[in-house]
N, C-alpha and C positions, 0 to 999 in steps of 0.2 A: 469739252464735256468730260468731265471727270467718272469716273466709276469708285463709288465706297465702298468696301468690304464691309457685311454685314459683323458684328461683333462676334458671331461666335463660328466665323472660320477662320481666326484669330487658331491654330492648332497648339502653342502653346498653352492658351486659355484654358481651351476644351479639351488635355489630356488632363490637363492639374484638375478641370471638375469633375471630369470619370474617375480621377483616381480619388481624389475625395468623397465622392459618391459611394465608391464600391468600398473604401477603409467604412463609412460610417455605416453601409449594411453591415461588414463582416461584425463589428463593434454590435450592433443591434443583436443577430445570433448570435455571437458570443454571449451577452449578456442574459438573453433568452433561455440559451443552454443552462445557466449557470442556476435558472431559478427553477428549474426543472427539479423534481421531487429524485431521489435516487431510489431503487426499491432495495428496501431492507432487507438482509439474509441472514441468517442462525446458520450457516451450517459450523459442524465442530461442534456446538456446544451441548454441556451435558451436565444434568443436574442429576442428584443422589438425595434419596430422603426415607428414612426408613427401609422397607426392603425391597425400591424399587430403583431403578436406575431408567434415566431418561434421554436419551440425546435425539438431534436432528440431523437430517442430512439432504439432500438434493442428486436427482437426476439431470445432468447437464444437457442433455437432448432431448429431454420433452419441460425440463423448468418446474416440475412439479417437486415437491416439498413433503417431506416423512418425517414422523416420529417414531421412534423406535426406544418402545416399552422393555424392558428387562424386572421381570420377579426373580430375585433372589432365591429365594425359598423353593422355590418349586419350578427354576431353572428354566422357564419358558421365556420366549421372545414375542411381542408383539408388535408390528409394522401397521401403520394408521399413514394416510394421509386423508385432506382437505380434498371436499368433491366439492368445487366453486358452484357449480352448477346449481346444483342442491342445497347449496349450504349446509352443508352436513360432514361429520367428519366418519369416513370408514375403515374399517380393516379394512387390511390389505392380505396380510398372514399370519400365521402363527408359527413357532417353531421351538419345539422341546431341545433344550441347548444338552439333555442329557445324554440324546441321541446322538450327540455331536461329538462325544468323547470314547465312543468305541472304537474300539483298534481295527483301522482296515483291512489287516491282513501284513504278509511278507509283501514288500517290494519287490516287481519283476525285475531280474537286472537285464541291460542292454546288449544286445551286442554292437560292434561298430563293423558294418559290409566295407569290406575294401577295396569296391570300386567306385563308388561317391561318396565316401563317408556317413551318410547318412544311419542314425543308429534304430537299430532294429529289435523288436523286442523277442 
């Protein structure tokens, strides 16, 4: 009375089709991945047209996305972003750039404490 080994405790067999197995998943997500849409970014870019100047930019820890308005003429800054929600685009701020050119005053100078360096005003 003989005993046959069923074919697939044959262990050379049965590594070579795990391992081909698990090559043609990896092959499958890979290829999966690849057809994945990528999401499109602006940030950096900036357009100028008559007296207005334009650029974008992003918040890296909430992914949300700004335009930011510059008037020439009358020195103000405007910040928009996209409210998904709503579909709507809103301020965010405004900001008079002329305000931003006054002189803050003298400089405190430092002193340095000399028992931990640390500098002191």
């Amino acid at each position: 009375m003989s005993l046959k080994r069923p074919l697939w405790v044959n262990r050379g067999e049965f590594v070579v089709g795990v391992l081909s197995l698990s090559a043609v998943i990896l092959v499958v997500g890979i290829a999966v991945l690849q057809m994945m849409p990528t999401p499109l970014r602006a940030d950096g870019m900036s357009v100028s047209g008559g007296d207005y100047i334009m650029t974008v930019g992003a918040l890296a820890d909430t992914d949300e996305e700004y335009v930011y308005v510059i008037d020439t003429p009358s020195s103000k800054l405007a910040v928009y972003r996209f409210d998904a929600l709503r579909h709507r685009i809103q301020i965010i701020q405004g900001i008079e750039l002329s305000r931003l050119r006054t002189p803050a005053g003298e400089p405190v100078p430092m002193v340095h404490d000399d028992d931990n360096g640390d500098p002191q005003p």
